[in-house]
N, C-alpha and C positions, 0 to 999 in steps of 0.2 A: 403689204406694209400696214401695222398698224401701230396706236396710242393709243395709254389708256388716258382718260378724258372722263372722268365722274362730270352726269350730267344728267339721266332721268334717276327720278323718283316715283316709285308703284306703290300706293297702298291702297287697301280693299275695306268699305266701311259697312257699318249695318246693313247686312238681305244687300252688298251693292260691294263689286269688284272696284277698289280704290285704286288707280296710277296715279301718281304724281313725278315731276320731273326737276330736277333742279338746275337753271340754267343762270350763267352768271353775267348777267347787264347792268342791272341796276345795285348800287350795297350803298351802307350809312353812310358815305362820305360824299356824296354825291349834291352839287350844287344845283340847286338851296336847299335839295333835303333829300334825304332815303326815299324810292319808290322800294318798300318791302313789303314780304308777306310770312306768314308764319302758322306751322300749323294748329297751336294752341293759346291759352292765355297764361293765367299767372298760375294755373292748377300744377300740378306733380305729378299730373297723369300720363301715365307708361304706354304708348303704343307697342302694339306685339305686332312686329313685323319683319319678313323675310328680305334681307338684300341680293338681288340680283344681279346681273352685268348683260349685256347686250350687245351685241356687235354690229355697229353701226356705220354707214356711211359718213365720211366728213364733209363732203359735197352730192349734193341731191339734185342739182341742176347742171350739171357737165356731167362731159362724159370722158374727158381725159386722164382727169385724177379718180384712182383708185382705192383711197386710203381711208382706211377705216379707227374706229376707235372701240374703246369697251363701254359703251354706256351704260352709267348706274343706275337703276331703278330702287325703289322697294314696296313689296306686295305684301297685304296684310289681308287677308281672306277667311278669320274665324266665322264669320256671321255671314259670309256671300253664299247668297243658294249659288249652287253650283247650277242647276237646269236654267242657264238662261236670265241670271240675275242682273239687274242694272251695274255699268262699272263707272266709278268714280274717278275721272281724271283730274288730279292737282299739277299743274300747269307752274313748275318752283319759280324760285326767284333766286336770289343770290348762293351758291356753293361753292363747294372744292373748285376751286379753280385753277389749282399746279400747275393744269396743262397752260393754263393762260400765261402764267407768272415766267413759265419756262419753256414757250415758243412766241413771241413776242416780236417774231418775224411778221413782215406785210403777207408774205402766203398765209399764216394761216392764221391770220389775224381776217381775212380776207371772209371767212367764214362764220365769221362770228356777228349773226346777224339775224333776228329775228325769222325771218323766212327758213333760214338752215333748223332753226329750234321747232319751227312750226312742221319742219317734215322731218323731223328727226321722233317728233310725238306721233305724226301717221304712222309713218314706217313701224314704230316700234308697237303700237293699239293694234296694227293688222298682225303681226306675228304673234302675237299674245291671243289675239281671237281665234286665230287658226292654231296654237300649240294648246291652249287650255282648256281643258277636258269642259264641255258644259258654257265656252262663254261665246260661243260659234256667232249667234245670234243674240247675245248680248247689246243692249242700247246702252251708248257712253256718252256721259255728261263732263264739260270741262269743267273745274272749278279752277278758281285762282284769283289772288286779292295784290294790286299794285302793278307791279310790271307783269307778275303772272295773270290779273286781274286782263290786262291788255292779250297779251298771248290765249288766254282764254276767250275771251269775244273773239279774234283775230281768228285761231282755231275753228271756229265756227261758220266766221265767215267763209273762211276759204278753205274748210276740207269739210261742208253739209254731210258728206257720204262718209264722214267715221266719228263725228260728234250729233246729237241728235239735239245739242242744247250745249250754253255756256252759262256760268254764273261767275258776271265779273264786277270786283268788288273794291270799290277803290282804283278802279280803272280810268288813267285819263287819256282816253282815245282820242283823245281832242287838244294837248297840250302842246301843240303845233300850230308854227309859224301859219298865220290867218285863219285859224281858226279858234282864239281864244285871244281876248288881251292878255299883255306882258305882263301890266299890273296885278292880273286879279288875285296869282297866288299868294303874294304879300300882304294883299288887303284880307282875306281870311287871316293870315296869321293874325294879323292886329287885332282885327274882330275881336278874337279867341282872347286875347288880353286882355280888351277894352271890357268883354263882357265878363272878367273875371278878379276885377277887383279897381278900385279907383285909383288914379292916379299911376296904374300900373303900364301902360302900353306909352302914358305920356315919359316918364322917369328912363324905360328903354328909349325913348326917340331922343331925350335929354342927352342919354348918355355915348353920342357919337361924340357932339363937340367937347366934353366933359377929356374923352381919350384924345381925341384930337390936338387938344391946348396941350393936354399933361404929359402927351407921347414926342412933345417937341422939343423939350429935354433934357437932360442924360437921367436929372432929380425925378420927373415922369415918369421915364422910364422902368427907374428902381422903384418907384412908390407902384406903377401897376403889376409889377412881376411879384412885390410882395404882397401885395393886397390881394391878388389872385391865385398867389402860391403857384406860382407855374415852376415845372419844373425844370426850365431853363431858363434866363435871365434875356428878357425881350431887349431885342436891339432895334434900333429905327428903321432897319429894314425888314423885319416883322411883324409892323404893326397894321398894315393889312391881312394879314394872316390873323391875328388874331379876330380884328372885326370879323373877317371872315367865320372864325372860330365860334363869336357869340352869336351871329347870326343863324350860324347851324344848329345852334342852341336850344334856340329862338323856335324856329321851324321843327327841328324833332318834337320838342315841348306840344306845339300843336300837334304833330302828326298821332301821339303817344298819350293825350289827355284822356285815358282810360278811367272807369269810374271807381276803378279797385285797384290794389298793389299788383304790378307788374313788371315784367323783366324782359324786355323787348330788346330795345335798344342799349335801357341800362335800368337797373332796380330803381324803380320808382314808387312813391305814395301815389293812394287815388285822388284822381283829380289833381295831379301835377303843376300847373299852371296857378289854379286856386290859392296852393300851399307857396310856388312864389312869387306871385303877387302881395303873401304876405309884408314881403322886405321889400316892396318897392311903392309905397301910400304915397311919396313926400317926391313927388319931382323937382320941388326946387331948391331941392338940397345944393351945398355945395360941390362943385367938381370931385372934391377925395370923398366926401360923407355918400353922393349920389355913388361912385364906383364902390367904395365898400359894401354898398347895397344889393349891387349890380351881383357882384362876389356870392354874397347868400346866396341870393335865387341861383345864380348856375351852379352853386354848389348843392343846392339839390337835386338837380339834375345829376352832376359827377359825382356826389360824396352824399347821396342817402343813405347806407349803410355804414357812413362814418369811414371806412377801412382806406380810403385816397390819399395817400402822401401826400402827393402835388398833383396839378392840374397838370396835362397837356394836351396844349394848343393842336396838335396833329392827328387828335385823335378825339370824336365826338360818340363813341358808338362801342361798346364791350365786345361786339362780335368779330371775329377774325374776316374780317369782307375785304377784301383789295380795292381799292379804289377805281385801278386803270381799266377795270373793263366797262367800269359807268364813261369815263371820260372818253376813251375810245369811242363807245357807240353813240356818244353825242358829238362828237366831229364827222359821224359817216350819215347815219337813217335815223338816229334819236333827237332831231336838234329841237329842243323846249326853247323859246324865249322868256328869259323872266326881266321885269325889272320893277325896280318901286321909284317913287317922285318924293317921297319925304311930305305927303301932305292927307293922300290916302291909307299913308301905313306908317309902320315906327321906324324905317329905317332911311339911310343915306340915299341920296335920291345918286340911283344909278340906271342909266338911260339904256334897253339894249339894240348891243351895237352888232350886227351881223357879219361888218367887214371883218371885224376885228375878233368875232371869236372864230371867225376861218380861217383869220392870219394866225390866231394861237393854235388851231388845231394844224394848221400846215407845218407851225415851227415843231410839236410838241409828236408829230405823228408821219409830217411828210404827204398829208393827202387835205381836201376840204370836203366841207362836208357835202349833200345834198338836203336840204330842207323842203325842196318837194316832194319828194323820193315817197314817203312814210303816206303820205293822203295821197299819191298817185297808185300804191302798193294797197291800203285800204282803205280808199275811198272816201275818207274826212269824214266830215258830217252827211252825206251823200252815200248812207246804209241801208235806206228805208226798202233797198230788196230783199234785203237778209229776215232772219227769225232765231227763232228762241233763243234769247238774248235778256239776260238781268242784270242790269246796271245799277249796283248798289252802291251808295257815294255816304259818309258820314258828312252832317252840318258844320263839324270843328276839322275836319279833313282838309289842309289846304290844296291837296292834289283833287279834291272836289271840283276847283278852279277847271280841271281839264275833261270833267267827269261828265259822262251823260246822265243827267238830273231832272230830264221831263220824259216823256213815255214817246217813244216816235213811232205806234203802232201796238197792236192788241197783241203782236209780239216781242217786239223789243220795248221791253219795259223798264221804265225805271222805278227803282227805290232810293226815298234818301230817308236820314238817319240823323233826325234835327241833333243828338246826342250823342251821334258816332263819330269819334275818332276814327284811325286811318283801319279803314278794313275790323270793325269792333264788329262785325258780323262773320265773320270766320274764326273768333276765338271762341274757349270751350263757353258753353252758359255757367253766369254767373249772379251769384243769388244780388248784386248790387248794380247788374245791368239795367240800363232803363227800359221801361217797357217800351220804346218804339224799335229797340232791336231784337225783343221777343217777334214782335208782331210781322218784322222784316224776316224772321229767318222761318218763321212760319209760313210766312208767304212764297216764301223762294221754296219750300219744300212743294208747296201746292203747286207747282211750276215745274217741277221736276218730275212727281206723279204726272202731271199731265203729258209733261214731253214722253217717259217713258211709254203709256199707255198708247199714245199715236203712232209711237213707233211699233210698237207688238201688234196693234191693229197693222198698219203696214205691212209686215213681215206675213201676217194672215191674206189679205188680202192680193198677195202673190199669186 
């Protein structure tokens, strides 16, 4: 029995065999914010690469079920020596996900889980060594930034015998329950404001009770659905939805504050936050003059290319990403606590509750979650037996919050990025990048030569 199921990604980079994989947990809609990754920046440049398919296992740990899929890859190999070349695995994040949207049953919904994606990259690295002419002996490095960032350490840790190294970027292995406060990814958002212009991070913390008084009503109402252009007319039982709405805002804003024009999540100017900060100096404006302001700044975010009809609330992110497979695997193995206090950061102080988000995952899904599950599977902060390992975290990155950001040995190393946005070290170089992510991706190369060559000595010394 099989399905087909797009899921890896192979490409092959300079003198070095590229896989990469695309698997779909994390996408833009995901509360409080995208774990994504991507393989370039704002450039126009064209990958030449070969798509594959692969016939894959759906369960790698039973032996009852049989059922396979076609898994996608794509291989891009102009520049890989063939005798033995390094191969580059890209470890994806959000794709095709049909098969998700249109089996949506608990069996195989059942599989969709971290562990399955981490030996669905073995299984597939060993067949490719043993079919490709030349890559027999081949040393493979993970790469991957955000949830790939995660799957790439993870890969590492638990399969040494077909990774030889990871470079995980934007990875927060740590954004679990005790091992990181609830707070701290809100309070970078702030940060991210606070240091980019005055009166700006105060003007968003103004503007809850501002919606609060005006959404009580019906005149509120109308006055925020046109002052924001939405493109349906907000009712009173939408108006958490929308906070919700701006605060996704809010948090892409920081994830995305790249220092040149990009197109990530949505066509932006560089330094995004900078430019809306613009429209927000004056926090003590009135209720309607503070939300008209409010309106600018996220219309930079929705409408910098001007072409936006209307705003909608349901949708914070240009990319085709489903939402249900982030929310799923945070009711099962993903459970992040987030919450703010309203005193640390710009937002509504909401406290988190555990009973209550496994009473929603129970109504929304029929199962709860485990939040031990993830640091029992690999091991919390409690890694220090593992190796080659690069942990690279941007300083305006809120998912930094969960990031390993000091060095826990002469092999698991960290790098941070006082000027890197989310993962601003996996996009292409760019001439308005700042020099601490030259110096970073510089480094991460020195680390890669090094893993490789231990490993050929290895292979020698057989």
């Amino acid at each position: 029995m099989a399905m087909e199921l797009p899921v890896a990604v192979v490409t092959i980079a300079t003198a070095a065999l590229a896989l990469a994989t695309c698997n779909s947990a994390f996408d833009a809609r995901s509360r409080p914010g995208a774990l994504s990754g991507q393989w370039a920046s704002g450039h126009t440049e064209q990958f030449d690469y070969e798509t594959r398919y692969f016939q894959q296992k759906v369960d790698h740990f039973g032996f009852a079920e049989d059922v396979t899929f076609k898994q996608r890859y794509l291989i891009a190999d102009r520049y890989w020596n063939h005798n033995g070349g390094p191969i580059l695995f890209y470890t994806g994040n959000e794709g095709d996900i049909v098969w998700f949207c249109n089996n949506t049953n608990l069996k195989h919904l059942n599989y969709f889980t971290s562990e399955q994606a981490l030996a669905d990259f073995a299984v597939l690295i060993r067949s490719l060594k043993q079919t490709i002419p030349g890559a027999q002996t081949s040393p493979v490095i993970a790469i991957g930034g955000s949830y790939g960032g995660m799957l790439a350490a993870w890969f590492r840790m638990k399969y040494p015998n077909i990774v030889v190294g990871a470079l995980a970027a934007s990875a927060p292995i740590w954004q679990f329950e005790k091992l990181t406060p609830c707070g701290s990814f809100y309070t970078i958002v702030t940060n991210d404001f606070l240091k980019s212009g005055q009166g700006c991070a105060e003007s968003i913390k103004n503007s809850w009770d501002a919606i609060n008084n005006l959404s009580s009503t019906a005149e509120g109402l109308t006055f925020l659905s046109r002052t924001f252009h939405l493109c349906s007319p907000l009712q009173a039982s939408d108006v958490a939805s929308f906070k919700s709405w701006l605060i996704d805002t809010w948090v892409n804003l920081a994830m995305v504050d790249y220092p040149y024009e990009a197109n990530f999540l949505q066509p932006l100017p560089a330094w995004p936050i900078k430019v809306v900060c613009t429209f927000l100096k004056d926090p003590s404006l009135s209720a309607e003059s503070l939300l008209q302001n409010i309106f600018q700044a996220v219309n930079v975010y929705y409408n910098y290319t001007g072409n936006a009809e209307c705003l909608n609330i349901s949708q914070t992110a240009t990319s085709n990403l489903d939402d249900q497979g982030w929310y799923y695997q945070t009711c099962t193995e993903m459970v992040m606590p987030f919450c703010s206090d309203g005193v640390n950061d710009m937002f509504e102080p909401v406290p988190w509750d555990l009973q209550l988000f496994s009473d929603t995952c129970k109504k929304d899904w029929g199962l709860r979650p485990r939040p031990d599950w993830i640091t029992t599977l690999y091991g919390g902060k409690n890694i220090s037996s593992h190796s080659n390992i690069v942990f690279s975290n941007g300083g305006l990155d809120p998912w930094a919050s969960g990031g390993v950001t000091k060095s826990i040995s002469d092999t698991l190393i960290a790098i941070v990025i006082p000027e890197g946005a989310h993962h601003l070290d996996l996009r292409s170089r760019n001439d308005k990048d700042p020099t601490s992510v030259g110096k970073a991706r510089a480094l991460e190369v020195e680390y890669f030569k090094k893993w490789i060559e231990e490993a050929k000595n290895a292979l020698v010394s057989l």
